[in-house]
C-alpha positions in Angstrom: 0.0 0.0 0.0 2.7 2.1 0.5 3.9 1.6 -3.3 0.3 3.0 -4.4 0.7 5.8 -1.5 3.6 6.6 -3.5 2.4 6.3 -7.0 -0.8 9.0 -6.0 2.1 11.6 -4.7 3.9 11.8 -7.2 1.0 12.2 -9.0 -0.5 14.4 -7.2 2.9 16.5 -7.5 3.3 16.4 -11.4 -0.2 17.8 -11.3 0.7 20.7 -9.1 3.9 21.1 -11.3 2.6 21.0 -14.4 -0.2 23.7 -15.2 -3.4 22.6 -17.4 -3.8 24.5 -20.6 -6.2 26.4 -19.1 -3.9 28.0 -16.4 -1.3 28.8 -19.1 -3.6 30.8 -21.1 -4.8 32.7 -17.7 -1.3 33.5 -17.4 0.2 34.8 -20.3 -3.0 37.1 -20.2 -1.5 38.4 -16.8 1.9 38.9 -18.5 0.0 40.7 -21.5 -2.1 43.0 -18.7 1.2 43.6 -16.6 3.5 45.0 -19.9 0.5 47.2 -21.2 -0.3 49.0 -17.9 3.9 49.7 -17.7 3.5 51.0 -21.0 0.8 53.5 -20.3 2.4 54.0 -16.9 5.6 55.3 -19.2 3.8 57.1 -21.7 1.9 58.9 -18.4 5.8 59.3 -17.1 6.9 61.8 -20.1 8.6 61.0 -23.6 10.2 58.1 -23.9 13.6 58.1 -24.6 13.6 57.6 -28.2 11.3 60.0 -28.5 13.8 62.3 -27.0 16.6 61.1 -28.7 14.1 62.2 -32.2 13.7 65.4 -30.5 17.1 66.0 -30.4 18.5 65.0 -34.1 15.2 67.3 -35.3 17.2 70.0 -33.8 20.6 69.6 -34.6 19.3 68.9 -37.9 17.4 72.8 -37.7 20.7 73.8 -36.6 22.8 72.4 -39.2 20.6 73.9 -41.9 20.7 77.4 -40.6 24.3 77.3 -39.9 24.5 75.8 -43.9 22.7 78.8 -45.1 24.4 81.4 -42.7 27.7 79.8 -44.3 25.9 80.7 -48.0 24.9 83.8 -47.2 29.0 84.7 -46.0 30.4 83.4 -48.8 28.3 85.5 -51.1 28.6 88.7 -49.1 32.7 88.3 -49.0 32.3 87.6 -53.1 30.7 91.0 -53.3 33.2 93.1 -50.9 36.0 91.7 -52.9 34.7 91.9 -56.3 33.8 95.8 -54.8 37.3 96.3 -53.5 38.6 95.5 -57.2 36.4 97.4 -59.1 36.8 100.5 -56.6 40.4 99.5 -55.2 41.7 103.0 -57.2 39.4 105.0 -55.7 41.9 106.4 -53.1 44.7 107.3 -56.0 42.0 108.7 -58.2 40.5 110.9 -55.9 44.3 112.2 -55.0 44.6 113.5 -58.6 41.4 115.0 -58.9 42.9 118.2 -57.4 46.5 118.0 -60.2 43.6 117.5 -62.4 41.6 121.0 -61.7 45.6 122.7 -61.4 46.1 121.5 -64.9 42.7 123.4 -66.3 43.3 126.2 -64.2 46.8 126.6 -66.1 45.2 126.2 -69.1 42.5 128.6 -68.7 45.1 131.3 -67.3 47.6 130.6 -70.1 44.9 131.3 -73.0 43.1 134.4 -71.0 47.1 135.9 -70.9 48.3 134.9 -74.3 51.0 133.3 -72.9 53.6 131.2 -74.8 51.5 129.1 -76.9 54.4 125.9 -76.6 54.0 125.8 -72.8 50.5 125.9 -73.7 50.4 123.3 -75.8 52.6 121.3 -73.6 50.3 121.7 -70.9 47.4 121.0 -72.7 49.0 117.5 -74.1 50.0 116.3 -70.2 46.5 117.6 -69.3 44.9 115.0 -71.6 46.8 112.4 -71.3 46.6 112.4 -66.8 42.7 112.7 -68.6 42.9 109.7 -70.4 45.0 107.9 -67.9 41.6 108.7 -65.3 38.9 107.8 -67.8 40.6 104.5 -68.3 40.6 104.1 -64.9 36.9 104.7 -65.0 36.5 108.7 -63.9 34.2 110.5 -65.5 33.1 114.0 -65.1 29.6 115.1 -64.0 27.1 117.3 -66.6 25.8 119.7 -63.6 24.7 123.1 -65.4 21.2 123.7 -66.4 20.4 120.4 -63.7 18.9 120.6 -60.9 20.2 120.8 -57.8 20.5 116.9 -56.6 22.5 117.0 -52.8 23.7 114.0 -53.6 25.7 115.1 -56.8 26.5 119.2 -56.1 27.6 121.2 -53.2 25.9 124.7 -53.1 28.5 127.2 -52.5 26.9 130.1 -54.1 23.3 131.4 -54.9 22.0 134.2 -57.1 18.5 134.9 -57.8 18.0 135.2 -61.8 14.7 136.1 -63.3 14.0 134.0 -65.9 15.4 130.7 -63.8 13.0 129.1 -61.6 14.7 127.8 -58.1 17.0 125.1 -57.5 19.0 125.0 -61.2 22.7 124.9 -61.4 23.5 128.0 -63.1 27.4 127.5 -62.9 30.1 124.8 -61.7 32.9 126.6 -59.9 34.2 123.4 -59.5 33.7 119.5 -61.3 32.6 116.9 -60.0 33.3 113.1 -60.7 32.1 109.3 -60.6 34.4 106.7 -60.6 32.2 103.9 -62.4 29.1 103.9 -60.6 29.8 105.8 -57.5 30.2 109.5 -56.8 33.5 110.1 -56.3 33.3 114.4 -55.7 30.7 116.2 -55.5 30.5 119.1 -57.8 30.7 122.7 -56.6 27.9 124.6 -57.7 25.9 127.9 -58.5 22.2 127.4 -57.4 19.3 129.6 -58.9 17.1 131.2 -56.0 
């Protein structure tokens, strides 16, 4: 009897061991429950931390572009200073000649009002147009300011006469010329303004 005493333990043991199909089901729905409530417990927590890891290459990304474009936008500004610089890089020699240049037609306006010799005339006249030429190539021009009117960003009033048949603000005379080099003003031209 002891034999089938045995037998009915061990039994009786394998069946508390080993669970029925039934209890296997019940608990992988417990494991199911258990993982979804610590996933809405971590969502209820804040971001995850992929989430914040996305959050994060979103912005470098943002910052990579802007720091792309601020590049872009450096590289085209330093083209246009230097391709500035070139075209104006004279500028400083130019305008030290301006005044030679206004000496040069004073002597030749004083040599043919005296009658003077007319060789040094001539000779003065020749280096006259060629330091002309020489600035024209350079690209100096001189400004048309009679019969305008008066623009302050072109003429300096010095004078002003009141004429009758003029109406206000017409450069009557230049007392002294004014000049671009290319585009830009280089001096602005002394003028007589109509009242």
């Amino acid at each position: 009897m002891r034999e089938e005493d045995s037998g009915t333990v061990a039994d009786n043991e394998r069946e508390k061991t080993v669970p029925t199909e039934e209890e296997h089901v019940h608990a992988l729905e417990d494991v199911d429950a258990r993982e979804e409530q610590t996933e809405d417990e971590a969502s209820e927590a804040g971001p995850s931390e992929v989430e914040l890891l996305n959050a994060q290459i979103q912005d470098l990304q943002n910052k990579l572009l802007r720091a792309h474009a601020d590049f872009d936008n450096f590289r085209r500004r330093t083209r246009q200073e230097k391709e500035e610089l070139s075209l104006y890089a004279g500028a400083k020699l130019v305008t030290d000649l301006l005044p030679v240049l206004d000496n040069f037609s004073l002597a030749l306006k004083s040599a043919a009002s005296t009658g003077e010799s007319d060789g040094l005339a001539k000779g003065v006249d020749m280096v006259f147009k060629q330091l002309q030429s020489v600035l024209e190539a350079a690209g100096l021009r001189a400004m048309e300011a009679v019969g305008q009117a008066f623009d302050p960003n072109l003429h300096e009033a010095v004078v002003s006469e009141k004429v009758e048949d003029q109406e206000p603000g017409i450069v009557l005379e230049v007392l002294r010329p004014g000049y671009f080099l290319k585009d830009k003003v280089l001096r602005a031209a002394m003028v007589k303004v109509s009242e």
